[in-house]
N, C-alpha and C positions, 0 to 999 in steps of 0.2 A: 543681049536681052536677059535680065536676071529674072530665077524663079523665085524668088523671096517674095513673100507676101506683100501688097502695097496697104503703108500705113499711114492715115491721113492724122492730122486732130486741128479740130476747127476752135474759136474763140467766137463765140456771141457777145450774148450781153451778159456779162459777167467778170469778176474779179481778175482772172487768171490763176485764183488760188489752186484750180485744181491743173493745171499746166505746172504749177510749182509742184505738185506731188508726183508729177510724171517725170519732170527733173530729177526729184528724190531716190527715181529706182534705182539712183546710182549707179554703182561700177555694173548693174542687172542691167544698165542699158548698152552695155557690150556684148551679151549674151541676145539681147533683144536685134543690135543690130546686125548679126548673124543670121535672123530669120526674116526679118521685113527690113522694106529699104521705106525713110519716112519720105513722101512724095510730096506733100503739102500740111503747112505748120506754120504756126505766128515763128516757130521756131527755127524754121530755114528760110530759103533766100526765092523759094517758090513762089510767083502771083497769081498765075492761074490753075485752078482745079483741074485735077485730071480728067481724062476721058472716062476711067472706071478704077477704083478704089477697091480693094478686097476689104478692107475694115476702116473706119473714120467713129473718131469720138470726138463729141461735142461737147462743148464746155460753151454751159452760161443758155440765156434762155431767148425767145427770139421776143424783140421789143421793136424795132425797129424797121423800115422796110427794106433796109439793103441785109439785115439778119434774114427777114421771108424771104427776095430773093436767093442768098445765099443757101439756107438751108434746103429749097424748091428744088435747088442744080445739085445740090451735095446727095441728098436724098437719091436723085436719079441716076446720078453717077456709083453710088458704093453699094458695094453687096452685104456689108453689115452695119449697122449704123447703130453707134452705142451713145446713148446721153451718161455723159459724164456726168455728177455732183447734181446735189440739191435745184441748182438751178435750171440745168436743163431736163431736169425731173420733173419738178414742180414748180418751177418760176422763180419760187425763194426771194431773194431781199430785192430783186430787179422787179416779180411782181405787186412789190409794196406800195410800188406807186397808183397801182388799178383803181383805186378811190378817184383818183383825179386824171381831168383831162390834161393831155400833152401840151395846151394851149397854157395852163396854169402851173406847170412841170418851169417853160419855157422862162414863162417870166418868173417864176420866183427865181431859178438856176440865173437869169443873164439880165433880166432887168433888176430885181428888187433885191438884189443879193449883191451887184458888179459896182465897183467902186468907181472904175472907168469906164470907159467904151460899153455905155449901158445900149445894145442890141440884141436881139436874137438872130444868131447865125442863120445864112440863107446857103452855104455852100458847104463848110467845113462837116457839119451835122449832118447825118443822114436823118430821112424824118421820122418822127416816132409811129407807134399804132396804135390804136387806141387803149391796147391793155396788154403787157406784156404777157407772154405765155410760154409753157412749158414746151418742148419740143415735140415732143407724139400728139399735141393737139393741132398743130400743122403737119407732120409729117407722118408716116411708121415710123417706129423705132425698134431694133432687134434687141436688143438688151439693154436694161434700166440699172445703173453703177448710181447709188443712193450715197452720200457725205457731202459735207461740206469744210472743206474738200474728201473725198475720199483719199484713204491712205497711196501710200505707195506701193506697200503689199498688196494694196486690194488692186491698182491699177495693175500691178506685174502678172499679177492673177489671172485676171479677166483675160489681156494677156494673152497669156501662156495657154491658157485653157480655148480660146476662141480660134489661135494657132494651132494647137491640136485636134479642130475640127468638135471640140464640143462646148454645147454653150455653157458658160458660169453657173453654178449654185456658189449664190452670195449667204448664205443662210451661214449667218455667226463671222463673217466678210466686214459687212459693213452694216449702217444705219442711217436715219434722216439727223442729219445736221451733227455727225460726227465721223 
């Protein structure tokens, strides 16, 4: 059984831009994997969420219902739960669509747009919700990481610092939509 802290990071509904900045800490993710072991990640080979989680950052915003239930189980399982990027801060370009109903999302996306196979998927698609949102408006969140995507430094940061047993000051770190 390792003491290394368990490290989750989740993908909503969002780009994966800020998973590409988590990629970025580079050769800092050798330093990193000496302190947590990653337990669940679009980036490993894990399907099911763990029992308990010491930290998990979220990336992207919850739009969907298999996003609520995922976030509902993540939330219950992790002891610190950090929103990564613009998105799961504020919603960002996933809450763009809020104007309109998922019903008119549908068919502009797979009827009035598809060349072929004009449908709306009934299986592949998880269903939408009425209006995408930011993640602390379904859940708590322990710490708010603002970019889009937030750097690399500012990911190794948050980090290092949350490993250390204290939370982040991002002041002069980071900002909305940079």
């Amino acid at each position: 059984m390792s003491n290394k802290t368990k490290l989750a990071t989740v993908w909503l509904d969002g780009c994966s831009g800020c998973h590409m900045s988590f990629l970025d800490i580079d050769e800092r993710l050798i330093e990193l994997a000496q302190l947590v072991d990653l337990v669940y990640s679009p980036l490993v080979d894990c399907k099911q969420f763990p029992d308990m989680v010491d930290v998990t950052l979220i990336e992207g915003a919850v739009s969907s219902e298999e996003d609520y239930e995922k976030i509902q189980k993540i939330r219950a399982h992790t002891r610190v739960l950090v929103s990564l990027g613009d998105c799961a801060v504020t919603a960002n370009v996933s809450g763009m669509r809020n104007p309109f109903r998922p019903e008119t999302l549908y068919a502009r996306a797979y009827l009035e747009n598809a060349q072929v196979n004009q449908q709306i998927p009934v299986q592949v698609i998880p269903p939408l919700r009425d209006i995408s949102l930011p993640v602390h408006q379904v859940v708590n969140v322990d710490v708010f990481v603002p970019g889009c995507p937030p750097s690399a430094d500012t990911i190794f940061y948050v980090l290092t610092e949350l490993l250390a047993g204290r939370k982040p000051d991002l002041t002069g770190y980071t900002r909305f939509g940079a």
